[in-house]
C-alpha positions as a Markdown table, in Angstrom:
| # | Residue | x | y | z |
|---|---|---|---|---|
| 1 | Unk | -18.0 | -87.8 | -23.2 |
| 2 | Unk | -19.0 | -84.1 | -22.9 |
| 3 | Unk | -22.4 | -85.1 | -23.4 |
| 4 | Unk | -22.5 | -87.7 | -20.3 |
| 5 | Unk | -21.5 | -84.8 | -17.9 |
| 6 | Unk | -24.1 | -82.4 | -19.5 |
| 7 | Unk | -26.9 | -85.1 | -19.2 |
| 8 | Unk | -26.1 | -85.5 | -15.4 |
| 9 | Unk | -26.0 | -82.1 | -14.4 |
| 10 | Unk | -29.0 | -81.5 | -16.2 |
| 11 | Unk | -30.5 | -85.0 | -14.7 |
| 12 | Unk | -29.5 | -82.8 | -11.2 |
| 13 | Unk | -30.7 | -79.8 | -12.1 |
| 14 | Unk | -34.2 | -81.8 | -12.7 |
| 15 | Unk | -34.0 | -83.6 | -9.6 |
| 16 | Unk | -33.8 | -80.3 | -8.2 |
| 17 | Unk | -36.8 | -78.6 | -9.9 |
| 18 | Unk | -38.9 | -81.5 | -8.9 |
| 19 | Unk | -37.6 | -81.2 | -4.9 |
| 20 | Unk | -37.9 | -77.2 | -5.7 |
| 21 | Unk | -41.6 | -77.7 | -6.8 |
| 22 | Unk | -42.5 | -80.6 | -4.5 |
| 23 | Unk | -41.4 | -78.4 | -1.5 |
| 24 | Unk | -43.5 | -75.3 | -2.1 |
| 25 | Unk | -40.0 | -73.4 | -2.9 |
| 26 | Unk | -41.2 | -71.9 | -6.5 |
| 27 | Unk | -38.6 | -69.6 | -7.3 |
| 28 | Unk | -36.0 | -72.4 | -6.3 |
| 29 | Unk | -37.8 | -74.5 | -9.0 |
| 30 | Unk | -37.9 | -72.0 | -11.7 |
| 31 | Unk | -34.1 | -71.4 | -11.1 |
| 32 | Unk | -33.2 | -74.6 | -11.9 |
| 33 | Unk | -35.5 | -75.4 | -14.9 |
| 34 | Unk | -33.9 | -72.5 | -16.3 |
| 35 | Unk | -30.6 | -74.3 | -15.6 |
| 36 | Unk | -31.9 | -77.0 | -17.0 |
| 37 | Unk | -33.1 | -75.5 | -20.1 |
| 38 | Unk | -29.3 | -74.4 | -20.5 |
| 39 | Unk | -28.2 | -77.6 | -20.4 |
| 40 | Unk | -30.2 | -78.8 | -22.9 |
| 41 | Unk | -29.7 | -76.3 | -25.4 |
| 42 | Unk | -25.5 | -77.6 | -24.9 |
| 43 | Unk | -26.3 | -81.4 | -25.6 |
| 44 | Unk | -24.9 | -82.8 | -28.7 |
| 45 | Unk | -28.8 | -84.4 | -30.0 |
| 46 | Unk | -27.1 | -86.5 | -32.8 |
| 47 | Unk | -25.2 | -88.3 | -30.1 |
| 48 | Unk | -27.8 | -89.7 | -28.4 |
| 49 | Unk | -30.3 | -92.5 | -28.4 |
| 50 | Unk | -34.1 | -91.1 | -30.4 |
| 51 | Unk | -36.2 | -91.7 | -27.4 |
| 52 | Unk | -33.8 | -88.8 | -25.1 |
| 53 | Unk | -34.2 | -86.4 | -27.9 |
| 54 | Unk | -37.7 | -87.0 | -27.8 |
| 55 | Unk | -37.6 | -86.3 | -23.6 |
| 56 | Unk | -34.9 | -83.3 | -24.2 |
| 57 | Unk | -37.6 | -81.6 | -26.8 |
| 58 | Unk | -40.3 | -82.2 | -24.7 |
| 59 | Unk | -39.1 | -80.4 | -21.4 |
| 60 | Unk | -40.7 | -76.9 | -21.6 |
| 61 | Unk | -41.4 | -74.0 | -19.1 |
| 62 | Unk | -44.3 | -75.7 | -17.7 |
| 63 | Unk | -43.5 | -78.9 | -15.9 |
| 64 | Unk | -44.7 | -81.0 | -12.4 |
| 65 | Unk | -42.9 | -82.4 | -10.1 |
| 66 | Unk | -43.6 | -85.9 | -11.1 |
| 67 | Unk | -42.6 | -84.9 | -15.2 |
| 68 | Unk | -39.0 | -83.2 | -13.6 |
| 69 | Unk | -38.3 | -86.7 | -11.9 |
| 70 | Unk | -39.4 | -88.9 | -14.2 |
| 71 | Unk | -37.5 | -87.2 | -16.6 |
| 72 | Unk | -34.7 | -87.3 | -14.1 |
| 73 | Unk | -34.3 | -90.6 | -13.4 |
| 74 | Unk | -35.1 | -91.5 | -17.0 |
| 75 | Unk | -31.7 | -89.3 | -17.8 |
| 76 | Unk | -30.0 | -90.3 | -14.9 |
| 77 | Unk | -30.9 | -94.0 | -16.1 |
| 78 | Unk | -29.2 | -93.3 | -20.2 |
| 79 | Unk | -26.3 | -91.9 | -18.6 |
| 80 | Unk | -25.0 | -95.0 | -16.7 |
| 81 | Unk | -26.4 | -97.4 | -19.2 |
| 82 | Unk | -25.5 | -95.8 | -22.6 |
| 83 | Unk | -22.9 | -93.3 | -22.7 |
């Protein structure tokens, strides 16, 4: 259960970098990949399904705005489905 709320926020806090970066607003971006980064450091990885790990390892520093919402919604998508 703890890991359903950490994979939403950080599904948020993705949503928001890809907004963030979208918009021009770079600092608001970094802010919350940093967040985001957080988040994923907290998630319980032997809890969840191979192909998130594989996502959660793959979210670095350097990201796009179409990678942060993809990786949203792909998030998003586990946590209503799965957990």
């Amino acid at each position: 259960m703890q890991n359903k709320y950490i994979l939403e926020s950080l599904a948020s806090d993705l949503k928001r970098v890809a907004l963030g970066l979208h918009r021009g607003s770079n600092e608001m971006a970094k802010r919350f990949l940093h967040e985001s980064l957080k988040r994923r450091d907290e998630i319980e990885m032997r809890e969840v399904a191979p192909y998130i790990k594989k996502l959660l390892n793959n979210l670095s520093q350097e990201i796009d705005a179409e990678s942060a919402l993809m990786y949203s919604t792909l998030i998003q998508n586990y946590t209503q489905r799965k957990i």
